[in-house]
N, CA, C and O atoms as CSV, one atom per row, in Angstrom:
chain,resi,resn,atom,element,x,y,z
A,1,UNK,N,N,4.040,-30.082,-2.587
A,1,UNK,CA,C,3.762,-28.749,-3.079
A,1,UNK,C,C,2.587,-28.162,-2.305
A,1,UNK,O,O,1.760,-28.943,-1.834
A,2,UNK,N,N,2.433,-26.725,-2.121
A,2,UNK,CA,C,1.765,-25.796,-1.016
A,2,UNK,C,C,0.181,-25.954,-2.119
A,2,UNK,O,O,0.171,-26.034,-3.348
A,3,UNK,N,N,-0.636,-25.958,-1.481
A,3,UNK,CA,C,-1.879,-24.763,-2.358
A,3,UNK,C,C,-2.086,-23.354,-1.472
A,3,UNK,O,O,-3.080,-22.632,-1.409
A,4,UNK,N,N,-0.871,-23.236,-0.855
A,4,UNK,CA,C,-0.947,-21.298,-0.657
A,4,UNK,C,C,-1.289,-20.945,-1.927
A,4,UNK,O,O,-0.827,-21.496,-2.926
A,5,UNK,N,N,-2.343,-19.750,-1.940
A,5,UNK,CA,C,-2.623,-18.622,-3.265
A,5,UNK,C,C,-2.040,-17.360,-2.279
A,5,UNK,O,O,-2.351,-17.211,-1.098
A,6,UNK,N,N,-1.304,-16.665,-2.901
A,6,UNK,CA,C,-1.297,-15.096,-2.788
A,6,UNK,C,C,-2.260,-14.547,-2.633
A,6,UNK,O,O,-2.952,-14.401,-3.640
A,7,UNK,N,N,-2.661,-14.105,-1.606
A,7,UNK,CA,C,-4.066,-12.865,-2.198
A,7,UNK,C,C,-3.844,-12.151,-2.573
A,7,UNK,O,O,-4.707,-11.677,-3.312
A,8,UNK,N,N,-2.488,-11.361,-2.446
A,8,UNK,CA,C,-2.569,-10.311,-3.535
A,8,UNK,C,C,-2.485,-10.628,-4.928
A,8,UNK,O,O,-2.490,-9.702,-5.739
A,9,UNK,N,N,-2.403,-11.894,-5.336
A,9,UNK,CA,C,-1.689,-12.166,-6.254
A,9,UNK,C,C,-3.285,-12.235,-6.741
A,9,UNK,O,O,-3.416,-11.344,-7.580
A,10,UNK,N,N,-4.515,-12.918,-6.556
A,10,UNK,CA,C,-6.047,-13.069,-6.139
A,10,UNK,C,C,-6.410,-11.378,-6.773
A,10,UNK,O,O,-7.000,-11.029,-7.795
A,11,UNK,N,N,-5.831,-10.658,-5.775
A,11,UNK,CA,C,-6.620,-9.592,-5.912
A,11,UNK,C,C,-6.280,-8.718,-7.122
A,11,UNK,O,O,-6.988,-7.772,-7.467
A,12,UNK,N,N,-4.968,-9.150,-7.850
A,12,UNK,CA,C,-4.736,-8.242,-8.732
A,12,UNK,C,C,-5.305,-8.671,-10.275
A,12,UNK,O,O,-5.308,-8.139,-11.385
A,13,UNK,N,N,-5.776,-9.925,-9.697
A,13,UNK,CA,C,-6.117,-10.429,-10.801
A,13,UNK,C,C,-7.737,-10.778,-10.802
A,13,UNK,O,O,-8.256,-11.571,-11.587
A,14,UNK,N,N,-8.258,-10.225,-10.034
A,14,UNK,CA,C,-9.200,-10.030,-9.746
A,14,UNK,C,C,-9.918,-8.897,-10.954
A,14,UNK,O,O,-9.266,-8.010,-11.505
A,15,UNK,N,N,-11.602,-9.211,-11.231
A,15,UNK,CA,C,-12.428,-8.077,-11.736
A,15,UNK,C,C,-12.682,-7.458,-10.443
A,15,UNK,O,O,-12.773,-7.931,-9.310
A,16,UNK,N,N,-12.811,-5.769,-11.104
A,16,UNK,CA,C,-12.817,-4.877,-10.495
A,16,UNK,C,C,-14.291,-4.595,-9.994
A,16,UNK,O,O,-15.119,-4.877,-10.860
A,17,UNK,N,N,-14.754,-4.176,-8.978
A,17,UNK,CA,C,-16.076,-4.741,-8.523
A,17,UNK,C,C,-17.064,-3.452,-9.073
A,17,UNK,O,O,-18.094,-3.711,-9.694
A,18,UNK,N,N,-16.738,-2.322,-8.845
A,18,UNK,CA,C,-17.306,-0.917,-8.946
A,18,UNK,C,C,-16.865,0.113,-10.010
A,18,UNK,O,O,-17.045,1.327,-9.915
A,19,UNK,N,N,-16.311,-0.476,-10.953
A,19,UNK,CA,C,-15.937,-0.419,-12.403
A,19,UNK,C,C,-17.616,0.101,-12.674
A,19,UNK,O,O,-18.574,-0.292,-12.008
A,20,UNK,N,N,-17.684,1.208,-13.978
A,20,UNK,CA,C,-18.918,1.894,-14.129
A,20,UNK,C,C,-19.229,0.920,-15.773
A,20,UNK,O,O,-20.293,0.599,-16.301
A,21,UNK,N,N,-17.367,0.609,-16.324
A,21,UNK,CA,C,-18.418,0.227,-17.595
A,21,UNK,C,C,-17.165,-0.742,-18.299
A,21,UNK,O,O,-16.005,-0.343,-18.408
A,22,UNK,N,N,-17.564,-1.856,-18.670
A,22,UNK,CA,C,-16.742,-3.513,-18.494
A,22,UNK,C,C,-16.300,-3.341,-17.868
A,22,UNK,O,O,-16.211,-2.254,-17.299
A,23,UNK,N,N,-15.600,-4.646,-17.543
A,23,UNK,CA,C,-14.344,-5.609,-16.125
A,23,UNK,C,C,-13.382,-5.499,-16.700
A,23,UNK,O,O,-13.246,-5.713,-17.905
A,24,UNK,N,N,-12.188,-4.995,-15.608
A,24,UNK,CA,C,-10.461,-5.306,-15.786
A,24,UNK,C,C,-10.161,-5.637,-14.163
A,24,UNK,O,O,-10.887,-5.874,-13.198
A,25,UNK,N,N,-8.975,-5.547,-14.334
A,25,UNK,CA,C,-8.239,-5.946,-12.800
A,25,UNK,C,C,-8.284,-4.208,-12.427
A,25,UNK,O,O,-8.707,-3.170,-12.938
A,26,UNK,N,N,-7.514,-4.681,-11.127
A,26,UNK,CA,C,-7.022,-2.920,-10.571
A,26,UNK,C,C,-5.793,-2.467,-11.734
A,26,UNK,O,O,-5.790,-1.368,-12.289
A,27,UNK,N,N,-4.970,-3.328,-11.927
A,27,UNK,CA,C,-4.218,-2.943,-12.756
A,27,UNK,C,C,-4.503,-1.995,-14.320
A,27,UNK,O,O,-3.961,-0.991,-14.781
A,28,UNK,N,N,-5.640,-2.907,-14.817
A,28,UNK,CA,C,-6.262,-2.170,-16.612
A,28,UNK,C,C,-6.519,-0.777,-15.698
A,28,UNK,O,O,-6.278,0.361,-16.101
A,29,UNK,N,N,-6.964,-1.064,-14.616
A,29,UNK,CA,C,-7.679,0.756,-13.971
A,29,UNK,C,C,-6.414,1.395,-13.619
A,29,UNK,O,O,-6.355,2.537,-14.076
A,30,UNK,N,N,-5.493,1.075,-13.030
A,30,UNK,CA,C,-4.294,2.217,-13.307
A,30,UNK,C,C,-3.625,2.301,-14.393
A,30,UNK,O,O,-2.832,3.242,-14.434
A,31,UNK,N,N,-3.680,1.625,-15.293
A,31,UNK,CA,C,-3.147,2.039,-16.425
A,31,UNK,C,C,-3.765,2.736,-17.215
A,31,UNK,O,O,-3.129,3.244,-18.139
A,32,UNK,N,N,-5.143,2.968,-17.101
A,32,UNK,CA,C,-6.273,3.641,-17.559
A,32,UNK,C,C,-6.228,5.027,-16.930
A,32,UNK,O,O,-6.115,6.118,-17.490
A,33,UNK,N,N,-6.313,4.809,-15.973
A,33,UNK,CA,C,-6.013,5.985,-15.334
A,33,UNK,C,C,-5.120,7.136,-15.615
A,33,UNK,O,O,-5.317,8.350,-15.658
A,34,UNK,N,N,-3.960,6.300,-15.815
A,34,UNK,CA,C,-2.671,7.074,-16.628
A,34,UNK,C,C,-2.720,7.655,-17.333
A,34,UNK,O,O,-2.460,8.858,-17.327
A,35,UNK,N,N,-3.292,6.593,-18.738
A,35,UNK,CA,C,-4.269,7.192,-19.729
A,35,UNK,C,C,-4.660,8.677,-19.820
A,35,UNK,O,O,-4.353,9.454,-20.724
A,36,UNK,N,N,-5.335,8.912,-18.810
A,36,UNK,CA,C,-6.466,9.974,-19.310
A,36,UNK,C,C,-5.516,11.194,-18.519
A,36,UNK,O,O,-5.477,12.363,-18.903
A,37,UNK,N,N,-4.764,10.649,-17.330
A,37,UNK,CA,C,-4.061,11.977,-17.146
A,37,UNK,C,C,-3.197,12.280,-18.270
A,37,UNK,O,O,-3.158,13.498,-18.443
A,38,UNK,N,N,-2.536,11.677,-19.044
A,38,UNK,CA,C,-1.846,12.144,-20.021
A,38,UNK,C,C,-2.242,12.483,-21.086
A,38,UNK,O,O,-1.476,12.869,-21.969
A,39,UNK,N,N,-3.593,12.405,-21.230
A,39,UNK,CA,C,-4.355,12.826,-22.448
A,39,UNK,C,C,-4.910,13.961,-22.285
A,39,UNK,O,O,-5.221,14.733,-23.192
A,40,UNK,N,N,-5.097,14.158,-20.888
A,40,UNK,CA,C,-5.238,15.824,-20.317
A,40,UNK,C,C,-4.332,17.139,-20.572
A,40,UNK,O,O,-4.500,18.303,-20.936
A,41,UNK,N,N,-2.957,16.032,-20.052
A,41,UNK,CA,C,-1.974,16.885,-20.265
A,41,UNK,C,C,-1.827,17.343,-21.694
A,41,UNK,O,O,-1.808,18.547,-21.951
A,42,UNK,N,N,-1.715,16.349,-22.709
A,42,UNK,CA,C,-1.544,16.682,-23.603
A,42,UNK,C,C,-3.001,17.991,-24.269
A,42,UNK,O,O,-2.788,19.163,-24.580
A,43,UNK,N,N,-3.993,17.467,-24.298
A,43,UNK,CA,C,-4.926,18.734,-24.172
A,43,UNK,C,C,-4.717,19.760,-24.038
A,43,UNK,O,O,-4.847,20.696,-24.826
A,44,UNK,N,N,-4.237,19.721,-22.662
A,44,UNK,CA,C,-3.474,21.608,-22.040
A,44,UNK,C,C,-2.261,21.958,-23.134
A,44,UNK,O,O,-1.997,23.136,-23.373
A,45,UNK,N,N,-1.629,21.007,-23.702
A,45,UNK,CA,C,-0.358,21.496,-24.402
A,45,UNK,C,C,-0.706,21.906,-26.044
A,45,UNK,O,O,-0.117,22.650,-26.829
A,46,UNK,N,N,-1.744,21.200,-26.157
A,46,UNK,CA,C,-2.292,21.830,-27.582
A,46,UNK,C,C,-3.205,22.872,-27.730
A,46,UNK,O,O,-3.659,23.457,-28.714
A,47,UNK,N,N,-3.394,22.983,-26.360
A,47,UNK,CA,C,-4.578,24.263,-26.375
A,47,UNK,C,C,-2.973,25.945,-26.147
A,47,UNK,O,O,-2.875,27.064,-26.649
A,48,UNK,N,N,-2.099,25.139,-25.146
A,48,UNK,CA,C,-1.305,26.348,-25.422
A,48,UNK,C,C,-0.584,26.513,-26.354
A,48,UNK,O,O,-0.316,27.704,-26.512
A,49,UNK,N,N,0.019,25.631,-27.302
A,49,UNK,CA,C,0.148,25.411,-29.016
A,49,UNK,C,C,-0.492,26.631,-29.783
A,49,UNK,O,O,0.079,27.525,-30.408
A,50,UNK,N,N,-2.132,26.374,-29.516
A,50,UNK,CA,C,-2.982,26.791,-29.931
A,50,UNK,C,C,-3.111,28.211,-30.177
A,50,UNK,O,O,-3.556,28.766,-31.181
A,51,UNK,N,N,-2.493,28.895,-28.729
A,51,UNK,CA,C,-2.570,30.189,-28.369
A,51,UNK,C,C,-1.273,30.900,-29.121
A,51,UNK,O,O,-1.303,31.972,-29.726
A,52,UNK,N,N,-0.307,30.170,-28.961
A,52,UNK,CA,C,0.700,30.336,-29.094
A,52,UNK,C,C,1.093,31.021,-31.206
A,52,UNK,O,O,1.778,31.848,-31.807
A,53,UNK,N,N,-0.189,29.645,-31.541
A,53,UNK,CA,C,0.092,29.667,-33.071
A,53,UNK,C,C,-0.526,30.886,-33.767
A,53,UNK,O,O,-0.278,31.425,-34.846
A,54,UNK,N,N,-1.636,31.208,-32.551
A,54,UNK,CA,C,-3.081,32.144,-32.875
A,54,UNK,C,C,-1.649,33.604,-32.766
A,54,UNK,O,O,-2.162,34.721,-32.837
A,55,UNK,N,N,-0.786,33.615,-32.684
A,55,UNK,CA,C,-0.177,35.104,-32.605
A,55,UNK,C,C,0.525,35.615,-31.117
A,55,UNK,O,O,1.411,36.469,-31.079
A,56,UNK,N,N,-0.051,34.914,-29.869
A,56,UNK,CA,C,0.283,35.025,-28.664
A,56,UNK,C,C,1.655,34.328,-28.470
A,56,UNK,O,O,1.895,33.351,-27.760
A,57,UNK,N,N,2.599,35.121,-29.344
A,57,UNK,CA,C,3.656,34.418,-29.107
A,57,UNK,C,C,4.930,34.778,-27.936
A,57,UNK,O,O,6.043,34.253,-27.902
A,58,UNK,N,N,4.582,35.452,-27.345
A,58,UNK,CA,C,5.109,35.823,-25.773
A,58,UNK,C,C,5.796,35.652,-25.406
A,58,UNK,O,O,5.974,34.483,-25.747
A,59,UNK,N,N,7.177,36.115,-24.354
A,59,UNK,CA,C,7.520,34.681,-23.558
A,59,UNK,C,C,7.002,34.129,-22.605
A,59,UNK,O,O,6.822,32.912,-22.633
A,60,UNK,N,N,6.686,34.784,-21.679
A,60,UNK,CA,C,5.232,34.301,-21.057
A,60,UNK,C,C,4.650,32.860,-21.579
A,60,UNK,O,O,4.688,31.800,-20.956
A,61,UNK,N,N,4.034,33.119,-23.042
A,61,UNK,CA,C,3.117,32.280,-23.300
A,61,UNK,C,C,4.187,31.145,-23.614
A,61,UNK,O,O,4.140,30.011,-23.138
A,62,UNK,N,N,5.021,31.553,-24.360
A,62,UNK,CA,C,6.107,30.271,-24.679
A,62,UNK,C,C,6.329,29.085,-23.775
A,62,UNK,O,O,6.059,27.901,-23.982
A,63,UNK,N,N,7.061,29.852,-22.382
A,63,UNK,CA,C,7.641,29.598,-20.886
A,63,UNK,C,C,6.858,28.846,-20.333
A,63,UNK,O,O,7.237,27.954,-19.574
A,64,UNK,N,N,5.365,29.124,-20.678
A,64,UNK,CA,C,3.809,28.648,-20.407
A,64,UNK,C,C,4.048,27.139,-21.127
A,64,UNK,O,O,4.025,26.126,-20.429
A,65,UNK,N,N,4.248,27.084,-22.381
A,65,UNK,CA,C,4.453,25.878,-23.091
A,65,UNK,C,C,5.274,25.080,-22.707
A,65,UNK,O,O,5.085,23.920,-22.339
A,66,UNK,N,N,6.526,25.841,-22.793
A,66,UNK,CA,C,7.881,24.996,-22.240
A,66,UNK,C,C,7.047,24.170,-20.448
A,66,UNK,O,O,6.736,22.983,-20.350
A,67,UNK,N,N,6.915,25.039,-19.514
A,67,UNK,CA,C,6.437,24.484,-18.585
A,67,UNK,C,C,5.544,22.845,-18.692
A,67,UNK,O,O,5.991,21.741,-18.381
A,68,UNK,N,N,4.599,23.086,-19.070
A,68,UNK,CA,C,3.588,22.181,-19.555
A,68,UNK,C,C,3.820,21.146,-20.034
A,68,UNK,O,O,3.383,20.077,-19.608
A,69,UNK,N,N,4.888,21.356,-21.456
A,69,UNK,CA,C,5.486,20.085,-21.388
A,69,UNK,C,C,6.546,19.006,-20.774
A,69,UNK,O,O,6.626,17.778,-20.808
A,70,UNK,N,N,7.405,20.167,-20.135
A,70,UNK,CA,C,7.725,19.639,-19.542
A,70,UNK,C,C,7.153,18.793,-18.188
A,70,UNK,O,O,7.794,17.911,-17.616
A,71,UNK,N,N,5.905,19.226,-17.835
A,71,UNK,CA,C,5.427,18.561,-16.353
A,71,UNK,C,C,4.834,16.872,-17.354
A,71,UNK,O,O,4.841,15.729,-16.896
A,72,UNK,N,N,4.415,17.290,-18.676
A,72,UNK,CA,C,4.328,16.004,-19.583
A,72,UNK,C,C,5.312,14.997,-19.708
A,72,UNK,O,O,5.022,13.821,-19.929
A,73,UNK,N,N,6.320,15.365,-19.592
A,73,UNK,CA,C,7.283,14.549,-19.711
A,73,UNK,C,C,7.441,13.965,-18.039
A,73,UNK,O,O,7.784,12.783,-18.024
A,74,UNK,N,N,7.297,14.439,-16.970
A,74,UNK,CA,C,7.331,13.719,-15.829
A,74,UNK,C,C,6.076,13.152,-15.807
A,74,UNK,O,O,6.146,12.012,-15.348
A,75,UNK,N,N,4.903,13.490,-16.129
A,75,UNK,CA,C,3.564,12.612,-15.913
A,75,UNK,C,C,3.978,11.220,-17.039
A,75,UNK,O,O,3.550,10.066,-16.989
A,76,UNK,N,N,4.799,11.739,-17.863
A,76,UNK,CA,C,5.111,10.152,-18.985
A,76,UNK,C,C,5.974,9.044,-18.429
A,76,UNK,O,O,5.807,7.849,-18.672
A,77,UNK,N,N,7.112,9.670,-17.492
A,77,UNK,CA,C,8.077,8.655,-16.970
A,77,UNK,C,C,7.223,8.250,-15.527
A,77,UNK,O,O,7.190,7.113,-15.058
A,78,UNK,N,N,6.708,9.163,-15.082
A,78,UNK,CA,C,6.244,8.471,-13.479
A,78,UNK,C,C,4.916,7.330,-14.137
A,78,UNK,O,O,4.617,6.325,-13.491
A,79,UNK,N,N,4.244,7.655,-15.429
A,79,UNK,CA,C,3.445,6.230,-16.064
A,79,UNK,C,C,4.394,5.137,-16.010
A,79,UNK,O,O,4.246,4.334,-15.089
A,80,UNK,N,N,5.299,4.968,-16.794
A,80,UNK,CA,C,6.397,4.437,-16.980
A,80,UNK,C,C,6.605,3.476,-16.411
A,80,UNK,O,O,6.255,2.357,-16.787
A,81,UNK,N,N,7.448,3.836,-15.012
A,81,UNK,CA,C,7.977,3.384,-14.056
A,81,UNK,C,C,7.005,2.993,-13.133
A,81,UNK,O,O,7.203,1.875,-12.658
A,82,UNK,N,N,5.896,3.653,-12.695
A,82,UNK,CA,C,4.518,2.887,-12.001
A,82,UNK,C,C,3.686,1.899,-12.573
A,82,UNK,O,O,2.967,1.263,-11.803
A,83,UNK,N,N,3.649,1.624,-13.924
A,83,UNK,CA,C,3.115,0.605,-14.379
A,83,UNK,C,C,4.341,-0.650,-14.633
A,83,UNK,O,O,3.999,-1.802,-14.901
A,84,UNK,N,N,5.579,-0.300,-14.524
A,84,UNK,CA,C,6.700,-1.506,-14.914
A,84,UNK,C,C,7.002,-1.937,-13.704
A,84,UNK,O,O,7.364,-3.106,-13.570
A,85,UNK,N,N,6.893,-0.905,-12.379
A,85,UNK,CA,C,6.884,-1.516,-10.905
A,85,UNK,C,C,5.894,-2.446,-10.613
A,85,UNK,O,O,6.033,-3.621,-10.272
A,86,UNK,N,N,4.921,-1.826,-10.774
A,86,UNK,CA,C,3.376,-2.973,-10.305
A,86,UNK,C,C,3.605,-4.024,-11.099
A,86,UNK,O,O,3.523,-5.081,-10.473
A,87,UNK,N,N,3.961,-4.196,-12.685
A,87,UNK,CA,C,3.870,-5.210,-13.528
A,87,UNK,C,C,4.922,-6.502,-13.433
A,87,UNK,O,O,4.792,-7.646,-13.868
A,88,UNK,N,N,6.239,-5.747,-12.544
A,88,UNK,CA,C,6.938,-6.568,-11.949
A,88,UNK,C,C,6.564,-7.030,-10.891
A,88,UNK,O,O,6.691,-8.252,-10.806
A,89,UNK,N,N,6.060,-6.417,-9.862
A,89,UNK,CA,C,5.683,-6.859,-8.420
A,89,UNK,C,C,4.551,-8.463,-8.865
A,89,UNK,O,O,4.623,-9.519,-8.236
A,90,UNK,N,N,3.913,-8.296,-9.673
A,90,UNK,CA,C,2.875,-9.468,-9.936
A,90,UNK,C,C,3.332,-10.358,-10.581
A,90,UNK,O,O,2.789,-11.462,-10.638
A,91,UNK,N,N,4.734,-9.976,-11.373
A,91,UNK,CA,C,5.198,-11.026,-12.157
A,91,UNK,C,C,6.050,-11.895,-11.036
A,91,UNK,O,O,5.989,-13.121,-10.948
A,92,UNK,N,N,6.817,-11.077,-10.233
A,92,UNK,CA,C,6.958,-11.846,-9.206
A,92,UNK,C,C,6.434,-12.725,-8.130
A,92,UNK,O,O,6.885,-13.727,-7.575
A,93,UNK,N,N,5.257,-11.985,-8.000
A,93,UNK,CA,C,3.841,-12.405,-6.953
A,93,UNK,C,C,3.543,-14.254,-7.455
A,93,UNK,O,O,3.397,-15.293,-6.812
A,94,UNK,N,N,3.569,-13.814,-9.282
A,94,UNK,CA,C,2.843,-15.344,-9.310
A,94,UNK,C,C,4.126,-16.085,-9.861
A,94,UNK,O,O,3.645,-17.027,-10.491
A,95,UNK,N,N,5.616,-16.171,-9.970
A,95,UNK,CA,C,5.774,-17.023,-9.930
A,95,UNK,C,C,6.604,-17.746,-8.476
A,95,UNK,O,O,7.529,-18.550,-8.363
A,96,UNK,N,N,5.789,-17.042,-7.546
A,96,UNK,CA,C,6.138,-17.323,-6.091
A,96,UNK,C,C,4.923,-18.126,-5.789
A,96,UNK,O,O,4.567,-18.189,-4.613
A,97,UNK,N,N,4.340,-18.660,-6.576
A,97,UNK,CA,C,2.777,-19.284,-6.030
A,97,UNK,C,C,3.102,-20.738,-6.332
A,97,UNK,O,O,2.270,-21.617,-6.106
């Protein structure tokens, strides 16, 4: 039997060096990452909710909504599928070690 290690396999499992506040891998940081873009998004969609409920009921403002969520719904599947790609790539990584 080899003692090859993967380095990537090393690096993904690695603490993150320049992390501002606790340790994860690169991975907790893109999934974190994800996180907050979709918590943005969602932000923007309750603030146009917001407008929407306040009387600005438009189509404009609607179309505005419809838009928005919908770009939510692609920021939800491209999370999705970028965290189940990477999560496979490593599941594969280590049991190739």
């Amino acid at each position: 039997m080899s003692d090859y290690v993967n380095p990537l396999a090393m690096m993904a499992a690695s603490p993150m060096t320049q992390q501002k506040k606790g340790s994860g891998t690169w991975f907790e940081a893109l999934a974190q990452a994800w996180g907050q873009t979709l918590d943005k998004q969602a932000d923007i969609i309750q603030q146009q909710s917001d407008v929407i409920s306040g009387g600005n009921d438009t189509p404009a403002a609607i179309t505005e909504l419809s838009a928005q969520s919908l770009k939510m719904s692609f920021l939800s599947q491209s999370s999705h599928t970028s965290i189940s790609s990477v999560g496979s790539a490593l599941e594969t990584m280590a049991r190739k070690q």
